[in-house]
N, C-alpha and C positions, 0 to 999 in steps of 0.2 A: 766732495765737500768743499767747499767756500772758508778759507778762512780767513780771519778778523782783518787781516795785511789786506787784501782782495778784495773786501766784500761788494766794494763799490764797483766792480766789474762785470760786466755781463758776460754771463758764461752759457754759451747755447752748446746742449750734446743733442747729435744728431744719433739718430735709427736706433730707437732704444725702444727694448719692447716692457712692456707692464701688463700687469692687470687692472683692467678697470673695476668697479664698485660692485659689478656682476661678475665677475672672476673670466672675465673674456680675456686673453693677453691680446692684446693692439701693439704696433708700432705706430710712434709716437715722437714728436720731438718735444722738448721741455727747457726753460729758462730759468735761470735763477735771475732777480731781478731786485734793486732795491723800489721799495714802494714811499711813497712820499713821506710818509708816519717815518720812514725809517726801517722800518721791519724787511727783512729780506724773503720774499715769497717766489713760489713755486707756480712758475705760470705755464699748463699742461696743453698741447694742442692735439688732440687726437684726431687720425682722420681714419675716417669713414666716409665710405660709400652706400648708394642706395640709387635700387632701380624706381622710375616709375611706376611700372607695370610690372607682376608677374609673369603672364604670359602675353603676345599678340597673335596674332592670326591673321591670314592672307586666301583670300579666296578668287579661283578663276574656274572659266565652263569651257572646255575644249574636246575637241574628238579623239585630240592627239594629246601627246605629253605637252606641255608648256612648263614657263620658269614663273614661279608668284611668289611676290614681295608681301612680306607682312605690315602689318600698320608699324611705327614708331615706338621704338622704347627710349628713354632719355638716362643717363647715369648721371647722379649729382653728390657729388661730393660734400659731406660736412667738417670743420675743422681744417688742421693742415696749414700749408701757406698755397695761396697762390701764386701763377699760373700751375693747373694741372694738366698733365694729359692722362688719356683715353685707350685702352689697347683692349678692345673687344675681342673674344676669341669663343670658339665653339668648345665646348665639355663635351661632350655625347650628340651621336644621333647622326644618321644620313650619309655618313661619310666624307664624297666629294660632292656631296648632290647641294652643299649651302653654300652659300656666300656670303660675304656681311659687306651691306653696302656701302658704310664708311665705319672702317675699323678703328681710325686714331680720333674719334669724334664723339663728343659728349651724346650727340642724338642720333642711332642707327636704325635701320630696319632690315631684316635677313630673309634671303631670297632662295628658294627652294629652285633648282635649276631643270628640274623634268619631272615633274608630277605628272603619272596615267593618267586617267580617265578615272573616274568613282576610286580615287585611290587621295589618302593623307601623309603627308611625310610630316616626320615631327623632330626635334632637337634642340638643345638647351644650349644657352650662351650664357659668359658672365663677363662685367667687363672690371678691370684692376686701371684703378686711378692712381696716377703718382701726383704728388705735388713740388714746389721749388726745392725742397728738402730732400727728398727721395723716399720719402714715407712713401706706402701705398694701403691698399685697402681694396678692397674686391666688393662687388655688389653681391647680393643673392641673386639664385638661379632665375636667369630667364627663359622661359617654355615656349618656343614658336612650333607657330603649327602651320602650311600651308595646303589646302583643298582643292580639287581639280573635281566639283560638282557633278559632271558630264556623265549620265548614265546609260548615254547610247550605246 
């Protein structure tokens, strides 16, 4: 709390988690601020994340195992302060068999490293955004899929 000695002072608390209007708890940074009128208001920066796409998918025809790259997924951050970064990482699926082809980077695409012949490998990524604050936020799951066509 701010009092009356102070109130002209900007007090910024950082990594403070809440709930928002839908009982989500976020971490979040928040300001006390005086506003022109006078009045001392609560000014809330939540950040969030959000993927492009759900899922992408990567398709190749080979006889042999091969490596295939999916299309692009982008993560975009809402809120927060900027500059953010990017730390993509895999949740499930394939093991050693993915890659991600730029892991500290807003726009990636994940690369399946020896897919058979008539065979799909699948696995799920998310990526956690910080911003100048050190808030972060996580996108929802993203589903790649890479296909090695070849039914010879």
């Amino acid at each position: 709390m701010i009092s009356a000695r102070d109130a002209t002072t900007l007090r910024t608390v950082k990594n403070v988690k809440a709930r928002d209007a839908g009982g989500v708890l976020r971490q979040c940074q928040f300001a006390k601020v005086r506003a022109s009128d006078g009045a001392l208001r609560t000014v809330w920066a939540y950040l969030t994340a959000s993927a492009s796409v759900s899922s992408v998918e990567g398709y190749g025809n080979s006889i042999t195992s091969i490596g295939i790259t999916t299309a692009s997924v982008t993560a975009t951050p809402t809120g927060g302060t900027a500059p953010y970064t990017y730390a993509w990482t895999r949740t499930d699926g394939g093991a050693d068999a993915w890659t991600i082809t730029t892991p500290t980077a807003a726009t990636t695409s994940f690369r399946a490293t020896a897919v058979p012949p008539s065979d799909n490998q699948t696995a799920t990524f998310i990526c956690t955004v910080t911003d100048a604050n050190g808030s972060t936020a996580a996108t929802s799951a993203v589903s790649a899929s890479s296909t090695n066509t070849n039914t010879s």
